[in-house]
Residue frames as a rotation matrix with the C-alpha (Angstrom) as fourth column:
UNK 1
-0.794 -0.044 -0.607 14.91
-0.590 0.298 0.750 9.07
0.148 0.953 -0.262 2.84
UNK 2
-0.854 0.399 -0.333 12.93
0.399 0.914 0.070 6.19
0.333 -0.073 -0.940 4.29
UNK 3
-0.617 0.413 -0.670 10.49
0.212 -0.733 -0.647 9.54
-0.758 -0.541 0.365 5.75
UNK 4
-0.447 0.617 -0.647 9.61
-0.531 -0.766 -0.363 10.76
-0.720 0.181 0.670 2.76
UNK 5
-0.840 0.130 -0.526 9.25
-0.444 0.392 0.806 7.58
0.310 0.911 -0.271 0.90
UNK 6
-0.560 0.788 -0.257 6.41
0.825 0.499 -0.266 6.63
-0.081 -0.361 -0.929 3.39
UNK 7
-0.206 0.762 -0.614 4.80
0.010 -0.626 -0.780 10.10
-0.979 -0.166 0.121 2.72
UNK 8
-0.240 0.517 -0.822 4.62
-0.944 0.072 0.322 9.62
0.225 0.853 0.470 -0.97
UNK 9
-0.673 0.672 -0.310 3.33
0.371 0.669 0.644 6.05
0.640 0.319 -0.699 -0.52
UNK 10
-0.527 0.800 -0.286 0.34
0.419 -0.049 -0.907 7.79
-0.740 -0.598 -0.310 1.96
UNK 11
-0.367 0.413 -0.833 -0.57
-0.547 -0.820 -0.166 9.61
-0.752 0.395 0.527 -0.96
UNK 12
-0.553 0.094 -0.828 -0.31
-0.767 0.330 0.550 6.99
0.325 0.939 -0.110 -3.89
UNK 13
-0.998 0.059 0.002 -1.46
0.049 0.849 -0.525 3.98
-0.033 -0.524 -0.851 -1.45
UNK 14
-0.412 0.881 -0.233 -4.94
-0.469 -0.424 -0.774 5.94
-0.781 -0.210 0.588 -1.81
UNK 15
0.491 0.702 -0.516 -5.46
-0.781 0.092 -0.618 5.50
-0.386 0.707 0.593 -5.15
UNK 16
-0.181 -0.343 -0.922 -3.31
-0.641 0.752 -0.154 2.04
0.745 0.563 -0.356 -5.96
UNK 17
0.795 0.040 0.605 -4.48
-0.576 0.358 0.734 -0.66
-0.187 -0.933 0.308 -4.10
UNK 18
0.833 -0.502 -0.232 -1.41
0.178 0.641 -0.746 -2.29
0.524 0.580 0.624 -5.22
UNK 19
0.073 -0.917 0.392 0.58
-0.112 -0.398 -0.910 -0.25
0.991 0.022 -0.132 -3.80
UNK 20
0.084 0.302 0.950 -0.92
-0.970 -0.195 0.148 -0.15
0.230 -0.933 0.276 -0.77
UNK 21
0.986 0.112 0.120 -0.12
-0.164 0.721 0.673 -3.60
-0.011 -0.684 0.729 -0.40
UNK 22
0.375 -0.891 0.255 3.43
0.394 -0.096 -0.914 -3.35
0.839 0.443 0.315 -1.21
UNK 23
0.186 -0.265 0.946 3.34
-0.387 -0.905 -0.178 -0.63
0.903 -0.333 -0.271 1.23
UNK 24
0.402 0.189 0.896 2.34
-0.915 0.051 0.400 -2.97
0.030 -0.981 0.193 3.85
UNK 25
0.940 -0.196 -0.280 4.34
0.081 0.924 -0.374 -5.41
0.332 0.329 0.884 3.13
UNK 26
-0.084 -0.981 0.177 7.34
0.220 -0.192 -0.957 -3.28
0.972 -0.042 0.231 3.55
UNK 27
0.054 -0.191 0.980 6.49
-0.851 -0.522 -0.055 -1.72
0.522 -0.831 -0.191 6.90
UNK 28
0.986 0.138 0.098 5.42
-0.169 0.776 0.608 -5.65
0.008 -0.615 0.788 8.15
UNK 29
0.465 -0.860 -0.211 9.52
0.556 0.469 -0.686 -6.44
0.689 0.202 0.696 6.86
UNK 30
0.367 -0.674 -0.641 12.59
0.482 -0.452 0.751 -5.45
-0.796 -0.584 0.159 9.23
């Protein structure tokens, strides 16, 4: 689960920079 939700955010993270901090937000969290 947690796999394939980091391959769809590699895709959206491209075009949202929003997400893309979100993204890295989660990976910085335990």
């Amino acid at each position: 689960m947690l796999v394939a939700t980091l391959q769809q955010n590699k895709q959206l993270r491209l075009r949202s920079p929003t997400l893309n901090s979100f993204y890295t937000y989660m990976r910085a969290s335990p």
